[in-house]
C-alpha positions as CSV (number, residue, x, y, z in Angstrom):
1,X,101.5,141.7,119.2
2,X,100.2,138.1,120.4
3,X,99.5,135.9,117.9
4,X,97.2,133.8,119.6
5,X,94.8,130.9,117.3
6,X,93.0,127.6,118.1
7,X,96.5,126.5,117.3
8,X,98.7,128.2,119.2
9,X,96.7,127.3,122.3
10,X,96.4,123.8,121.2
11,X,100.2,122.9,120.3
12,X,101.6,125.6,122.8
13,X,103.4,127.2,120.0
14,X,103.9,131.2,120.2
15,X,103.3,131.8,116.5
16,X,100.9,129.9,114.7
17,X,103.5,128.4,111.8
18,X,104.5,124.7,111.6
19,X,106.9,123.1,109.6
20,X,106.4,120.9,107.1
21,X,107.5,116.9,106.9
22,X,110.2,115.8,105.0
23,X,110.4,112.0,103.6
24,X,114.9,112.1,103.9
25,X,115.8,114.9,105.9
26,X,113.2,115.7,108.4
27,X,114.9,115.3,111.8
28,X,115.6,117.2,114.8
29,X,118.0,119.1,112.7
30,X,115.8,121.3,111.4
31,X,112.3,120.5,113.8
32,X,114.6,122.0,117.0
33,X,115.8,125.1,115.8
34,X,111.6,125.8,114.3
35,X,110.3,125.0,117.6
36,X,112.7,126.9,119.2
37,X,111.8,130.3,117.3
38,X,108.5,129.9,118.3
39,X,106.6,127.7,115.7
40,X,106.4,123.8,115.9
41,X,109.1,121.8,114.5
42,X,108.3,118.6,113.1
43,X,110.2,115.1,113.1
44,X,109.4,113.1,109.9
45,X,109.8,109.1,111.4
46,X,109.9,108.1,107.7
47,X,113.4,109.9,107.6
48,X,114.6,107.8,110.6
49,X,113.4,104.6,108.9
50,X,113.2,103.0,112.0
51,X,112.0,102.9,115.2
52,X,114.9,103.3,117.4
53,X,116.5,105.9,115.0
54,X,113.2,108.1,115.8
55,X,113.4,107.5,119.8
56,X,117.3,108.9,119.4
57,X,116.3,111.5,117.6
58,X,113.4,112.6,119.3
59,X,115.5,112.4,122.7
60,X,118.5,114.5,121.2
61,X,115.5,117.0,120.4
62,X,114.6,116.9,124.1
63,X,118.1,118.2,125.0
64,X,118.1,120.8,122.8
65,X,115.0,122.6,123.4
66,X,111.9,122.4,125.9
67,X,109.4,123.3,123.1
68,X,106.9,121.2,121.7
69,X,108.0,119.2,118.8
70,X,105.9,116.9,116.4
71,X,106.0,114.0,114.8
72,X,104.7,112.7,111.1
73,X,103.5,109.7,110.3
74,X,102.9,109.0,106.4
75,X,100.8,106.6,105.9
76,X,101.8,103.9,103.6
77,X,104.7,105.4,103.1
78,X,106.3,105.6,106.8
79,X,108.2,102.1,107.5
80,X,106.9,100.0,110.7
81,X,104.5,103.0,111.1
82,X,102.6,101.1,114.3
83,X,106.1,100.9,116.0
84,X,106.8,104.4,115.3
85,X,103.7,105.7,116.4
86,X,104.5,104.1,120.0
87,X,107.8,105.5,120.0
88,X,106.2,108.9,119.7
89,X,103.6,108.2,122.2
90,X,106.3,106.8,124.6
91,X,108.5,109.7,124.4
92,X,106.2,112.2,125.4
93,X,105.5,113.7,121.8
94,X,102.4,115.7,122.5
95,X,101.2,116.4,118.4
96,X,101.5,114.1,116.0
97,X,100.6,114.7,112.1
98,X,99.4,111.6,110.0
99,X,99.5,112.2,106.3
100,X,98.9,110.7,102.8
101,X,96.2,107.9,103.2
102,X,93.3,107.3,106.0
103,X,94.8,107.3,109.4
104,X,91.7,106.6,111.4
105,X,92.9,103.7,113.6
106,X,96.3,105.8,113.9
107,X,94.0,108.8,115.4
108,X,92.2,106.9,117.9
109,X,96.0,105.4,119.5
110,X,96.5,108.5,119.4
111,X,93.6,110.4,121.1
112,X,93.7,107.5,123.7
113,X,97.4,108.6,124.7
114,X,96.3,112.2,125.1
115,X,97.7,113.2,121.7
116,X,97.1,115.9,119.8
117,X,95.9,114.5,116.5
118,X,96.4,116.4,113.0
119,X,95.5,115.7,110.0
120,X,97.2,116.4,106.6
121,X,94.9,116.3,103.3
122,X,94.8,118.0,99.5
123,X,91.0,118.7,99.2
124,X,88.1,120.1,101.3
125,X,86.5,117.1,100.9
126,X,88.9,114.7,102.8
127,X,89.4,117.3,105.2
128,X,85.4,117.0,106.0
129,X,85.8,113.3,106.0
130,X,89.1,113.7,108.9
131,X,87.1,116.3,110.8
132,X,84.2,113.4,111.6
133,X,87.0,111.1,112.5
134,X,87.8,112.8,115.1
135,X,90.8,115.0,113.8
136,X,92.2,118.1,116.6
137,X,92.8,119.6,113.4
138,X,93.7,119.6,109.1
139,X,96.3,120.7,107.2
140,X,94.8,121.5,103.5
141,X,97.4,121.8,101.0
142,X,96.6,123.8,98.0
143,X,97.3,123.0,94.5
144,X,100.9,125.5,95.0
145,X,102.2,123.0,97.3
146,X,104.6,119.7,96.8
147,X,103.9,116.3,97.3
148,X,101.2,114.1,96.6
149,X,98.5,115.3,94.4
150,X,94.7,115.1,93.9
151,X,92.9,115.4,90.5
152,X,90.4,117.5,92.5
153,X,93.1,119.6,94.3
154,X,92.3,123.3,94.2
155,X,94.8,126.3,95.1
156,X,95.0,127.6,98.5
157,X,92.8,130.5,98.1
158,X,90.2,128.3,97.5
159,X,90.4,125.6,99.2
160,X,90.5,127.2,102.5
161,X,88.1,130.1,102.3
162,X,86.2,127.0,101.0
163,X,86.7,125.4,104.2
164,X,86.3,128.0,106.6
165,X,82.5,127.9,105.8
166,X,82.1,124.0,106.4
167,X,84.9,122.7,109.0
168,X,84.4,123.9,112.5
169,X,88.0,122.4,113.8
170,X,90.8,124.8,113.1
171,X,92.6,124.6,109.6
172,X,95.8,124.7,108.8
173,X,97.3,126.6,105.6
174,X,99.5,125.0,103.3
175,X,100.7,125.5,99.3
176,X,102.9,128.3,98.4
177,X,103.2,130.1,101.6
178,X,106.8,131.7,102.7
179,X,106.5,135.4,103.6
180,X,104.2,137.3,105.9
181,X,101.9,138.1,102.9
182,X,101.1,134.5,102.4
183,X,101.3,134.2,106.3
184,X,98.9,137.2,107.0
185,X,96.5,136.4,104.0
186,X,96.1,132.7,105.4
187,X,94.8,133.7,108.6
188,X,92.4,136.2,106.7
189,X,91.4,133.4,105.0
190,X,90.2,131.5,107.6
191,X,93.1,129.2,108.6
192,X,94.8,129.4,112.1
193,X,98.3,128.5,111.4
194,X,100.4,128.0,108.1
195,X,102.3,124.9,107.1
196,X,105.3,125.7,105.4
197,X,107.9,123.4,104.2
198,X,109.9,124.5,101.3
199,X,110.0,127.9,103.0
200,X,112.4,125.7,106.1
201,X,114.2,124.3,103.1
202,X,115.9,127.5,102.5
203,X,117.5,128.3,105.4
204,X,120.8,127.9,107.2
205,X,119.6,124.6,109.2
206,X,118.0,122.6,106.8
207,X,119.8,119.8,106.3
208,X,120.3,119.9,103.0
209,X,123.3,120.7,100.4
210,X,123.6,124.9,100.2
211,X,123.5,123.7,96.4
212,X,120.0,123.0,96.7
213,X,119.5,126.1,99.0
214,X,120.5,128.1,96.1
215,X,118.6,125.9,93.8
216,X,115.2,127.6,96.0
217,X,116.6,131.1,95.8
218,X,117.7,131.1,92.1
219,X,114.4,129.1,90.6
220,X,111.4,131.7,89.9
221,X,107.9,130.4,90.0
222,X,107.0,130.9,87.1
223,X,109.6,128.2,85.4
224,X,108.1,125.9,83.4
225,X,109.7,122.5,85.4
226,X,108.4,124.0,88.2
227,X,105.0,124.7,86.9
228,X,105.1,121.6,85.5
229,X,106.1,119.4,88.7
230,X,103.9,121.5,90.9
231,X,100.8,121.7,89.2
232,X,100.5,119.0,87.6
233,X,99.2,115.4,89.1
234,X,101.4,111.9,88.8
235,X,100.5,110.1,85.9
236,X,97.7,108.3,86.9
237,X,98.8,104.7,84.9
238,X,102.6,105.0,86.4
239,X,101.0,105.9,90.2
240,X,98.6,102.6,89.7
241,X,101.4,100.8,88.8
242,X,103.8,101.8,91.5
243,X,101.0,101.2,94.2
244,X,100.1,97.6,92.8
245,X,103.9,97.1,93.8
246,X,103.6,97.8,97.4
247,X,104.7,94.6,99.5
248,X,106.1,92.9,96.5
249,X,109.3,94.8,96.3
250,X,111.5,95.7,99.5
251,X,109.5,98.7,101.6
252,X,112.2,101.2,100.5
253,X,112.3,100.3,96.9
254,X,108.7,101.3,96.8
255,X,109.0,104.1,98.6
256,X,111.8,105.2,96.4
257,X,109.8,104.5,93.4
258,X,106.3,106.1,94.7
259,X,108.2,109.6,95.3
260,X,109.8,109.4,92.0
261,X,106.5,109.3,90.5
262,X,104.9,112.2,92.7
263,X,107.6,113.7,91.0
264,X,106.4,113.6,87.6
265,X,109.6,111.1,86.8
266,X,109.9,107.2,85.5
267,X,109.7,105.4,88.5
268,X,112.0,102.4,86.6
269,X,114.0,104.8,85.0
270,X,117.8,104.4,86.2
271,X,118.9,107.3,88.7
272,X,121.1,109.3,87.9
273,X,123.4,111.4,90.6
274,X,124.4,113.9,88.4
275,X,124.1,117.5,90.5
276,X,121.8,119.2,87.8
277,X,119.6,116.3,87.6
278,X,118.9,115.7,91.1
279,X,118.5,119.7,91.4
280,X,115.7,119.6,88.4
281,X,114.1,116.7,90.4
282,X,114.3,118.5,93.9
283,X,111.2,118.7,95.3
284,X,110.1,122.5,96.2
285,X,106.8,124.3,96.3
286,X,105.6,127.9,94.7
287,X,106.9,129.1,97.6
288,X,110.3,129.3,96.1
289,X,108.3,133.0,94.9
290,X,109.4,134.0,98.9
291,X,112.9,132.8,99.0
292,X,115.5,135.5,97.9
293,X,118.2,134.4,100.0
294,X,119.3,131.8,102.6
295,X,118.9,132.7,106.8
296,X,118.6,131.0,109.9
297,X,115.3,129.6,110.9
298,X,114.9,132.4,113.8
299,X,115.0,135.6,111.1
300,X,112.8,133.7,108.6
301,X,110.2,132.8,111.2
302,X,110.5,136.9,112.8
303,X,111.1,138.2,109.5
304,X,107.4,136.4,108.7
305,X,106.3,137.8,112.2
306,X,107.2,141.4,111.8
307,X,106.3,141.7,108.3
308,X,102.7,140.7,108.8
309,X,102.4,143.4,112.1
310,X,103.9,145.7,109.4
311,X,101.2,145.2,107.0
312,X,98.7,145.0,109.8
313,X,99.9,148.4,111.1
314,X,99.7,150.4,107.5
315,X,97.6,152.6,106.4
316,X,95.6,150.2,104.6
317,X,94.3,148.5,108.1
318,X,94.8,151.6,110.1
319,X,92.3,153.7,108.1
């Protein structure tokens, strides 16, 4: 069947599924191969730390596939982020995502270049604020995902059936979501496309140690570090005092020490290398409940695909 959204159309994307940003790995290693199966892959410009590293990067994606590929911009967090929002105009990059703090004069660049504009938040009510900024469209991650967190954060569920009924741009599903369950019950919901990133994490491309791959496919859910490191915020006095450090401490020091404390961990605490540590500090959604074992990007993206026509086709639709 087509699966044809606000999204698909906008992006040019053949399924509605976008991959999620990723502050030290998310390059055209893993964006190619997810634009390539048919979903948009996503260049994080943070991970290239600088500007020229994201024009190579973006250019090698160019020679690997025709498909659309985006690029993220954290705000705040992203190093030289005004030079690396050129670089991604410049190159022809036709969606870029801003993320973390207010990216209103970001937006506008961008709309003026003819670029797609999307917006990633944690509650309904930012994602109201983004849509009168002039937003193409929000990502809203629920309270299952990873990454920064909001004392008013709700889970997915809620926050995007609660959306559907106030935002009139399309949304975009994120928190928790890995298999065509989560994929079919998003669009149900009211989203038009999924944002998934520790699902990408898991498989074959992902640039990161098959260590940690196993790490995803071993960890349940329901473990209590990952309770606790998902759904719980930062502490609130260690996040105040990371952020009072910004531009008093070299960029990537802070950087280093704001994702430690998203993190749930002591931001001046010495790091350690040991394997188990860094494994109990990997950063990984609920979604871990859809990873059983490690594939390639194409048979997790069809494997999504066909599951969801599967469940569309069964008696419980068909009757």
């Amino acid at each position: 069947m087509e699966w044809k959204t606000r999204i698909t159309e906008m992006l040019g994307i053949r399924y509605p599924i976008i991959q999620g940003a990723y502050a030290g790995f998310g390059t055209s290693k893993i964006a190619v191969p997810v634009s390539e199966a048919g979903g948009l892959g996503i260049i994080t410009a943070g991970a290239l730390k600088t500007p020229k590293a994201l024009r190579e990067d973006i250019r090698r994606a160019k020679t690997l596939t025709d498909k659309p590929i985006g690029v993220n911009l954290s705000v705040g967090i992203c190093p030289e982020i005004d030079e690396m929002r050129e670089v991604a105009i410049e190159e022809g990059i036709s969606v870029v995502e801003t993320s973390a703090y207010k990216a209103t004069d970001h937006g506008k660049r961008l709309k003026e270049a003819g670029v797609k504009w999307i917006h990633k938040v944690a509650t309904v009510n930012h994602a109201i604020i983004a849509e009168k900024q002039g937003v193409d469209a929000v990502v809203i991650v629920g309270l299952e995902g990873v990454g920064f967190k909001s004392v008013d954060q709700l889970p997915t569920l809620t926050s995007i059936t609660w959306a559907a009924k106030q935002i009139k741009i399309p949304i975009i599903a994120a928190g928790g979501i890995g298999d065509a369950r989560g994929f079919l019950a998003a669009l149900v919901m009211g989203a038009e496309g999924v944002y998934m990133g520790t699902a990408f994490m898991g498989t074959k491309e992902c640039p990161i140690t098959m260590r940690h791959k196993q790490f995803l496919v071993d960890t349940a859910p329901n473990d209590p570090k990952m309770i606790r490191k998902v759904l719980t915020p930062p502490d609130p006095g260690m996040l105040e005092k990371v952020m009072k450090q910004k531009g008093n401490i070299p960029h990537d020091e802070w950087r280093t020490k704001l994702e430690r404390v998203l993190l749930k961990e002591d931001p001046d605490r010495e790091q350690s290398f040991e394997p188990e540590e860094v494994l109990r500090a990997a950063p990984a959604s609920l979604a871990v409940s859809a990873i059983d074992k490690i594939v390639d990007v194409k048979d997790l993206i069809n494997g999504i695909v066909n599951g969801a026509e599967e469940i569309l086709n069964s008696d419980v639709f068909s009757s």
